[in-house]
C-alpha positions as CSV (number, residue, x, y, z in Angstrom):
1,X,59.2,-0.8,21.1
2,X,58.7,3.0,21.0
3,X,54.1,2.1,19.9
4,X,54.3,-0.3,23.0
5,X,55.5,2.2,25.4
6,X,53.6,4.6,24.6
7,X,50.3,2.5,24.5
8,X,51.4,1.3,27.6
9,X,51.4,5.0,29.1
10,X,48.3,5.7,27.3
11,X,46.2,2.6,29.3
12,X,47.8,3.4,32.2
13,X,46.7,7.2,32.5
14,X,43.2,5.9,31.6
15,X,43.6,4.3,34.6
16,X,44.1,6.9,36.7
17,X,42.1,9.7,35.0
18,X,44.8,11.4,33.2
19,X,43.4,10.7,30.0
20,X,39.5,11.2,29.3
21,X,37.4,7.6,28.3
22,X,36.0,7.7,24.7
23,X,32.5,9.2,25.0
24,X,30.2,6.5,25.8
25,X,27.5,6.9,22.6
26,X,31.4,6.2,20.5
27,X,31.7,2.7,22.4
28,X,28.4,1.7,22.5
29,X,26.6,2.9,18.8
30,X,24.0,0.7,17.8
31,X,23.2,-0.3,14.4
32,X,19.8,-0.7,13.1
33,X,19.2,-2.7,9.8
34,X,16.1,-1.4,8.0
35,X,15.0,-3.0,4.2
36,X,13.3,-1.3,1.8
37,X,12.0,-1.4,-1.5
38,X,12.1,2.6,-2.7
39,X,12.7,4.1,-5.5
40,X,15.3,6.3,-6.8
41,X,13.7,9.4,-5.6
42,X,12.1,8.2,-2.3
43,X,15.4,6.5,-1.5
44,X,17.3,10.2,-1.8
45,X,14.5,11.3,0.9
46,X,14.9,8.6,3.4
47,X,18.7,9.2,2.9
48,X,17.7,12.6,4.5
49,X,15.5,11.1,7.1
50,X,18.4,8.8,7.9
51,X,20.7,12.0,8.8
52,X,18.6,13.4,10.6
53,X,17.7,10.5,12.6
54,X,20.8,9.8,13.3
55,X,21.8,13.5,14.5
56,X,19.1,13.8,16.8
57,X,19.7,10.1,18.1
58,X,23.7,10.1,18.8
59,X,24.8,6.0,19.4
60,X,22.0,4.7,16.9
61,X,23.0,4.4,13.6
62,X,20.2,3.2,10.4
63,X,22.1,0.8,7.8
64,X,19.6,0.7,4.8
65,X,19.2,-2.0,2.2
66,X,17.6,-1.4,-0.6
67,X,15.8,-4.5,-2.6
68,X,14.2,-5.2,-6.1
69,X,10.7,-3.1,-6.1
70,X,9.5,-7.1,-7.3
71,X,7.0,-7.8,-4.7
72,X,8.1,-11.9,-5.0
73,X,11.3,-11.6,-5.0
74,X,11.7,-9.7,-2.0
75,X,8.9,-11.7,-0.1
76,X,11.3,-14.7,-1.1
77,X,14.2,-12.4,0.4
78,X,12.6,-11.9,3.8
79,X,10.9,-15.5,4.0
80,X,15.2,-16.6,3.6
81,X,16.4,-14.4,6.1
82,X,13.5,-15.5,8.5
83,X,15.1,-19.3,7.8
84,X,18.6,-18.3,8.5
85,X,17.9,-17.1,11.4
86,X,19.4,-13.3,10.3
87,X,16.5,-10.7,9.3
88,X,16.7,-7.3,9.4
89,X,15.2,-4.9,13.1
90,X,12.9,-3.3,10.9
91,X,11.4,-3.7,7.5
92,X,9.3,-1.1,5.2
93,X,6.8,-4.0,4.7
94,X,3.8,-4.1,1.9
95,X,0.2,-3.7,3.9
96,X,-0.9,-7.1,2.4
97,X,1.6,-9.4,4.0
98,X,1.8,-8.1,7.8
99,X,-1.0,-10.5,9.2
100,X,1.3,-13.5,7.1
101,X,4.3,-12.7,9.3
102,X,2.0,-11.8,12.3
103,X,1.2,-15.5,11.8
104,X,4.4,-16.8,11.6
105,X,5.6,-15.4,14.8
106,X,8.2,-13.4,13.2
107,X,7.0,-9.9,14.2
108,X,6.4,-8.1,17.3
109,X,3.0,-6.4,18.6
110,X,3.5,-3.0,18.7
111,X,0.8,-2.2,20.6
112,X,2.4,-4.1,23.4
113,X,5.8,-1.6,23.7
114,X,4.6,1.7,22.6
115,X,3.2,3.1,25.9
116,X,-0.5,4.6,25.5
117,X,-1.0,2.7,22.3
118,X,-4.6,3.7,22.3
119,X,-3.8,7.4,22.2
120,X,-1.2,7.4,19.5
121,X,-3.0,5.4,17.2
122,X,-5.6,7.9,17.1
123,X,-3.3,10.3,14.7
124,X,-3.3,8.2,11.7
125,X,-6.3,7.3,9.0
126,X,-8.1,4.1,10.5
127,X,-7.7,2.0,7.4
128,X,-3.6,2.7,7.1
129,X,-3.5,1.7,10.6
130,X,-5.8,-1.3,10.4
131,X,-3.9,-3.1,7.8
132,X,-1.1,-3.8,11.0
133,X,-4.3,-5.0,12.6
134,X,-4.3,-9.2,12.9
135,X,-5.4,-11.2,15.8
136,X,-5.9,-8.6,18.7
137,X,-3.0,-6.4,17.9
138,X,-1.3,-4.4,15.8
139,X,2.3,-5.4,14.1
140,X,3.4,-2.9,12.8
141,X,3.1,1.5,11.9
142,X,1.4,2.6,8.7
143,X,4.4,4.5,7.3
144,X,2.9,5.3,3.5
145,X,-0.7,4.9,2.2
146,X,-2.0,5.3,-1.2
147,X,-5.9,4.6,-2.8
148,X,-7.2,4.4,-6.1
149,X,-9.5,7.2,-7.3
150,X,-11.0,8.0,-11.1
151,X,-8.6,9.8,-13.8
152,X,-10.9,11.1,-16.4
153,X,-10.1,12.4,-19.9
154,X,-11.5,16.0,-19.4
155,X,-11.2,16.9,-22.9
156,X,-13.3,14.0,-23.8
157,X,-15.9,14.5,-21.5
158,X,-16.2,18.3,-22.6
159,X,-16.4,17.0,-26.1
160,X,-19.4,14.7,-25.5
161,X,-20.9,17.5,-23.2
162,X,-20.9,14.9,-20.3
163,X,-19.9,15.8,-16.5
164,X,-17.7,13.2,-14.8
165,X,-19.8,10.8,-13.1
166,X,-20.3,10.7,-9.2
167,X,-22.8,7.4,-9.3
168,X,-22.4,4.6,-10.6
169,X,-24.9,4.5,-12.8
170,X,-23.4,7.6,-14.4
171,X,-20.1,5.8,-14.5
172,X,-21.8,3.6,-16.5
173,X,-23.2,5.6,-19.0
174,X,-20.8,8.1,-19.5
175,X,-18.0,4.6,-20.0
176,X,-21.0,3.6,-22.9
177,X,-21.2,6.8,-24.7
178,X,-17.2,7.8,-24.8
179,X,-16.7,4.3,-26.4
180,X,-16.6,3.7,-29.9
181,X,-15.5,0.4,-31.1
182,X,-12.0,-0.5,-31.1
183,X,-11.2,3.5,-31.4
184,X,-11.9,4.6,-27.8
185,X,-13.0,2.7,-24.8
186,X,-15.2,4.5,-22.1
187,X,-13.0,2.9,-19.5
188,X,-9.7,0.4,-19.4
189,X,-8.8,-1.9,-16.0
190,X,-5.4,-3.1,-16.0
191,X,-6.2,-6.6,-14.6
192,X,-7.9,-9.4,-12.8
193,X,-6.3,-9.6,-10.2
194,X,-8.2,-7.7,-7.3
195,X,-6.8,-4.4,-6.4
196,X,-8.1,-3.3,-10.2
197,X,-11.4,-4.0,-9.5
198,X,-12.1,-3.3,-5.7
199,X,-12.3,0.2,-6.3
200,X,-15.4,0.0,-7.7
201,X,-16.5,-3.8,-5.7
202,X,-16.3,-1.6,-2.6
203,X,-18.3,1.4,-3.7
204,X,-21.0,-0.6,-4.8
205,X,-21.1,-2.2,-1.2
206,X,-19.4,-5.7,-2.3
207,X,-17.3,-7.8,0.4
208,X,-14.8,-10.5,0.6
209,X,-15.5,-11.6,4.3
210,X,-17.2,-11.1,7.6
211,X,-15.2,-8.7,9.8
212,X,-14.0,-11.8,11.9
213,X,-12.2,-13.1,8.4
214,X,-13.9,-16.6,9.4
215,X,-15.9,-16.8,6.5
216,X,-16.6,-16.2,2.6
217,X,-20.1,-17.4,2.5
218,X,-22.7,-14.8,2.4
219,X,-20.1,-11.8,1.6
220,X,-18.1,-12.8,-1.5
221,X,-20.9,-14.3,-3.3
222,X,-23.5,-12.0,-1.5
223,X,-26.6,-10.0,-3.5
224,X,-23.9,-6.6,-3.3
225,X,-20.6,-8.3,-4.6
226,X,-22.4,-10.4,-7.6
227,X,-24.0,-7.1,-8.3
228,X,-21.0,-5.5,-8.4
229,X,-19.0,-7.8,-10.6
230,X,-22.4,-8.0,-13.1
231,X,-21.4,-4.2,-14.0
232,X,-18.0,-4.8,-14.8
233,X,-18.9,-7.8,-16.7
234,X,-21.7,-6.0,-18.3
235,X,-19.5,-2.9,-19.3
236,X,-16.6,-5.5,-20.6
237,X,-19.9,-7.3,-23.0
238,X,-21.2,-3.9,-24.5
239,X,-17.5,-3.2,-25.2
240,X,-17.4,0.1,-23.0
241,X,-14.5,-1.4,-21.3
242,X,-11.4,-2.4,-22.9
243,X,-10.3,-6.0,-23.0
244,X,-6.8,-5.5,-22.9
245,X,-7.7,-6.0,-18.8
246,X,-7.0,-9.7,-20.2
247,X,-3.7,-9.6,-21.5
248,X,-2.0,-7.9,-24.4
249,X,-3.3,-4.5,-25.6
250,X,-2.4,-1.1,-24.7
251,X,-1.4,-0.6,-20.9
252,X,-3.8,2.0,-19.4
253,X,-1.3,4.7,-18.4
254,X,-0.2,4.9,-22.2
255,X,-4.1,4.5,-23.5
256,X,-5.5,7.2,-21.2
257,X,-2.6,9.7,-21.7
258,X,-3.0,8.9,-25.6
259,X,-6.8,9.2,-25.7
260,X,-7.1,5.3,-26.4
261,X,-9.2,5.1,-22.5
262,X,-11.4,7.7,-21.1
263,X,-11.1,6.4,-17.5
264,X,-9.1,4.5,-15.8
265,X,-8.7,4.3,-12.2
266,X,-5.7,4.1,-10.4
267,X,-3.1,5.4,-7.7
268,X,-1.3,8.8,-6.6
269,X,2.2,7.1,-9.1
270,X,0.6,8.1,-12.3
271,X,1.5,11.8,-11.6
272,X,5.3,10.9,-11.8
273,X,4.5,8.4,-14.7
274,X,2.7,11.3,-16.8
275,X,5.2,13.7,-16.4
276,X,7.8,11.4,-17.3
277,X,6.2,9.7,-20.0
278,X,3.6,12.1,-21.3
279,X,4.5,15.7,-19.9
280,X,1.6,17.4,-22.2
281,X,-1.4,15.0,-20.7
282,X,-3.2,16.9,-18.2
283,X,-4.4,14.8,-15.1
284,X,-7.6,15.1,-13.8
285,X,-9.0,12.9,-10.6
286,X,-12.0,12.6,-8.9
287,X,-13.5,10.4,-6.5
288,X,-14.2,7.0,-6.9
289,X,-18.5,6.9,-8.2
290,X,-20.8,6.0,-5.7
291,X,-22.9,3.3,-5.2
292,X,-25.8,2.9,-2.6
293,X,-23.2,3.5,0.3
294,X,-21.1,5.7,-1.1
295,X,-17.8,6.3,-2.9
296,X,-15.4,3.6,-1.9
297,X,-11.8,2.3,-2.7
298,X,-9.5,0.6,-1.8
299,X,-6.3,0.9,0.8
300,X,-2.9,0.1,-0.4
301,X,0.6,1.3,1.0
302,X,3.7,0.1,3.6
303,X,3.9,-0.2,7.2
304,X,7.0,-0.2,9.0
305,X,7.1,-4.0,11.3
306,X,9.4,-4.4,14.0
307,X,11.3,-8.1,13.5
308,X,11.1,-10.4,16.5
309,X,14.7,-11.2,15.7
310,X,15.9,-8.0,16.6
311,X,18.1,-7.6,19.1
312,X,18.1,-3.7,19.9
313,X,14.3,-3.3,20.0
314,X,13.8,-0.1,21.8
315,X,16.2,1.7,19.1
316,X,14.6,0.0,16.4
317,X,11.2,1.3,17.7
318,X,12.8,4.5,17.8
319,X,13.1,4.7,14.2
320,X,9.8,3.4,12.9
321,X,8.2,5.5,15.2
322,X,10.4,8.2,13.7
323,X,9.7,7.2,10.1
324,X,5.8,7.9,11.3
325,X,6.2,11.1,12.5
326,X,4.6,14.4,10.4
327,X,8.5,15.5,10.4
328,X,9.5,12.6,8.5
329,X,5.7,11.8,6.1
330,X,6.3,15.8,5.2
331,X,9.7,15.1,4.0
332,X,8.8,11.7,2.1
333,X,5.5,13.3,0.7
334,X,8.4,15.5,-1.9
335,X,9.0,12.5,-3.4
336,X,5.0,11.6,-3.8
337,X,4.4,9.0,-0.8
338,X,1.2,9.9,0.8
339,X,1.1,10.3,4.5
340,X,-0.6,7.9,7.0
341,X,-1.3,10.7,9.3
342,X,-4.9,12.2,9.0
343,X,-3.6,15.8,10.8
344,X,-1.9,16.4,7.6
345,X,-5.0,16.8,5.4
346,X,-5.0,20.1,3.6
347,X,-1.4,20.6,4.8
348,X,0.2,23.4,2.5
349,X,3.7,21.4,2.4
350,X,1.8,18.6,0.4
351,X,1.6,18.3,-2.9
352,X,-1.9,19.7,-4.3
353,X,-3.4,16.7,-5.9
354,X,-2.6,14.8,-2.3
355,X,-6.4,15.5,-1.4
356,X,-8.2,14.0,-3.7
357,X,-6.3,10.6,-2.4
358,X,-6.5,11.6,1.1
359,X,-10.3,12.3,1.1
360,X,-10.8,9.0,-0.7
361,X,-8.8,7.5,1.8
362,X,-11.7,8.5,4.6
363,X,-13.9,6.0,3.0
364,X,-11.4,3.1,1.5
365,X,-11.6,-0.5,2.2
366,X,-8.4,-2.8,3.3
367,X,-8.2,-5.8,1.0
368,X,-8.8,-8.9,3.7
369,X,-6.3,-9.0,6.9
370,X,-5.3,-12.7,6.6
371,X,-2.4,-14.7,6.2
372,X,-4.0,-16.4,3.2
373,X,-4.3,-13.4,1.2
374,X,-2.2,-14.4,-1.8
375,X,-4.4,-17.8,-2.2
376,X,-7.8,-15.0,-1.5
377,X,-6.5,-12.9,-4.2
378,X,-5.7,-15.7,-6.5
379,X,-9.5,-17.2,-5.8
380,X,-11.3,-14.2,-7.0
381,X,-9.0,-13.1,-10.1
382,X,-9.9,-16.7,-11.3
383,X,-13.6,-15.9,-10.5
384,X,-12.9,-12.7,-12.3
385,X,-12.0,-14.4,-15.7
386,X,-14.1,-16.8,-15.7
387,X,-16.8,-14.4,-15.6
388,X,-15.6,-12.3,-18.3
389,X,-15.1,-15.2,-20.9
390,X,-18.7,-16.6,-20.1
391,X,-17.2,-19.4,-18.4
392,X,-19.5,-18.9,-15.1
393,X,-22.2,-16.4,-14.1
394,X,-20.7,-14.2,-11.7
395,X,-22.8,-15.5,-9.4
396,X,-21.6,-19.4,-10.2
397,X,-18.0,-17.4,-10.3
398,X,-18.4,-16.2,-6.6
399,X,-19.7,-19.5,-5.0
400,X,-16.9,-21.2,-6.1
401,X,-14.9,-18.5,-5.0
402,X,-16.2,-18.1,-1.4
403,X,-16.1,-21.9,-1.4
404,X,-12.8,-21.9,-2.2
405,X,-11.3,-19.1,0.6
406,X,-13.7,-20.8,3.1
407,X,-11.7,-23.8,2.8
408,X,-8.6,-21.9,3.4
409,X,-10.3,-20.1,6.3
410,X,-10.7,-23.2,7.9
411,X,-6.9,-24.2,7.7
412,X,-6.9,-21.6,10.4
């Protein structure tokens, strides 16, 4: 009796002033669902990011959800939360998917909310921000980047009296004279599929598409990309590269830290790896070698997409637009994600060996914008192993190919 008196009083001095009305950020907070797929240590840095988004932006609150880092299975988990009708505001999605959900309707164009989109797009590498890039506008904020670039054996090198290559004809050569049988191989590739090879497709000026993405012909099987593949090919035949690139064998992190692989070229993660795994290996990098064009690689990362499901769009702008600021990159960069912003290059707050990626990144390639990416990748790993088991030519190997994601082109 006593509790309904006295909350009785209580609504009644509300009513009259007496009493002051809860603040209004305290009645209104809004919560915005973000997905992610981080790891341990990144995940401790957005936790930080989250706090101080949230102190500087009083009523919006970020509820994270962390996934499996398995590319599939958390595709499968967005594709299901698309079909219920739930997804998330925002998502940390990979580079390669965004035109797939640009396609299915299920994002929303950026470009179109975030006044002077033209100006602020300017602040970030080109190729980051292209990958958000699909059908006239952009879907999304490049919110981490990464590239490939050459990790050389220095010690081997000095031992042979060779310098690390900067052409591709001295890649060659120096991946032919550091091999010796099944002791050593001048260079290892950890797959077919192809973000192994387009490091070194793109520096030798191969293609998948025309810049439209209407058509394979001419590009994927042209004079540049069958040249391109013939090297590889021809390195894997004069056993200067290793075959384990076809299943089984030693995986190239372990072979180049043991001495097993020369080169190797991979990502900005192998730092962590090495000092985890193998704290004695020293690292070396250096750009990708050049072909006729130029050095070349290839663009990998996230971008932050805004869900067309969203109900609280403006806050959940807020926050990717937050998540791409220098504040935020700077505190993310601790945990080794590169930044999308170009400003930052040569910033003393980043880790050292940072440049090496982010000048390679002035010159990278995107892997093709489409919403039939998967079925594009898929096309030219096949080509890939055919070529290297003597199936097909490369050249016979890419005509099928292009054939193949022309047909898929045409789908629309």
């Amino acid at each position: 009796m006593l509790r309904r008196f006295a909350l009785l009083i209580t609504a009644l001095a509300l009513m009259v002033g007496l009493v002051p009305a809860l603040p209004a950020a305290a009645q209104d907070t809004v919560t915005i669902k973000y997905w992610h797929t981080l790891s341990d240590s990144e995940t401790e840095k957005l936790d930080e990011l989250i706090a101080m988004f949230e102190e500087a932006n009083p009523g919006i609150e970020i509820e994270a959800s962390r996934y499996a880092q398995n590319a599939n299975e958390f595709r499968q988990v967005i594709m299901t939360a698309l079909a219920s009708g739930d997804p998330p505001d925002v998502i940390r999605m990979d580079i390669a998917w965004v035109s797939e959900f640009a396609d299915l309707g299920a994002l929303v164009a950026v470009d179109e909310i975030i006044p002077d989109f033209e100006t602020y797009q300017e602040q970030f590498f080109s190729a980051p921000l292209q990958t958000n890039y699909f059908s006239g506008h952009y879907y999304g904020l490049p919110i981490s980047t990464n590239t490939q670039v050459l990790l050389y054996n220095r010690a081997q090198f000095e031992e042979a009296g060779l310098e690390v290559p900067t052409t591709i004809g001295e890649f060659v050569d120096a991946a032919c004279a550091l091999s010796n049988g099944e002791e050593r191989y001048g260079f290892a590739m950890g797959g077919t599929y192809f973000w192994a090879p387009a490091p070194l497709f793109f520096a030798q000026g191969g293609s998948i598409t025309d810049p439209e993405v209407t058509t394979a012909e001419g590009y994927l099987n042209s004079e540049a990309s069958v040249a391109a593949f013939e090297t590889l090919v021809n390195l894997y035949n004069d056993g200067c590269m290793s075959p384990n690139l076809l299943g089984g064998g030693i995986a190239t992190d372990a072979g180049h830290a043991t001495g097993l692989y020369s080169m190797i070229i991979d990502g900005p993660w192998m730092v962590s790896i090495y000092e985890a795994n193998y704290p004695d290996f020293e690292v070396n990098f250096a750009l990708v070698p050049a072909g006729e064009t130029g050095t070349s690689s290839v663009v990998g990362g996230e971008d932050a997409v805004l869900m067309d499901g969203s109900k609280h769009q403006e806050e959940a702008l807020k926050w990717m637009q937050f998540l791409a600021s220098e504040e935020a990159q700077i505190v993310m960069a601790d945990a080794g994600v590169i930044p999308t912003l170009s400003g930052l290059t040569g910033n003393e707050a980043l880790p050292a060996y940072f440049q090496i990626f982010m000048e390679q990144l002035e010159t990278a390639n995107l892997r093709t914008p489409s919403p039939h990416w998967n079925e594009m990748d898929n096309a030219i790993n096949n080509a890939y192993q055919y070529m290297l088991r003597g199936e097909k030519t490369p050249q016979e190997a890419l005509d099928d190919a292009a054939a193949e994601i022309d047909a898929l082109l045409s789908e629309g």
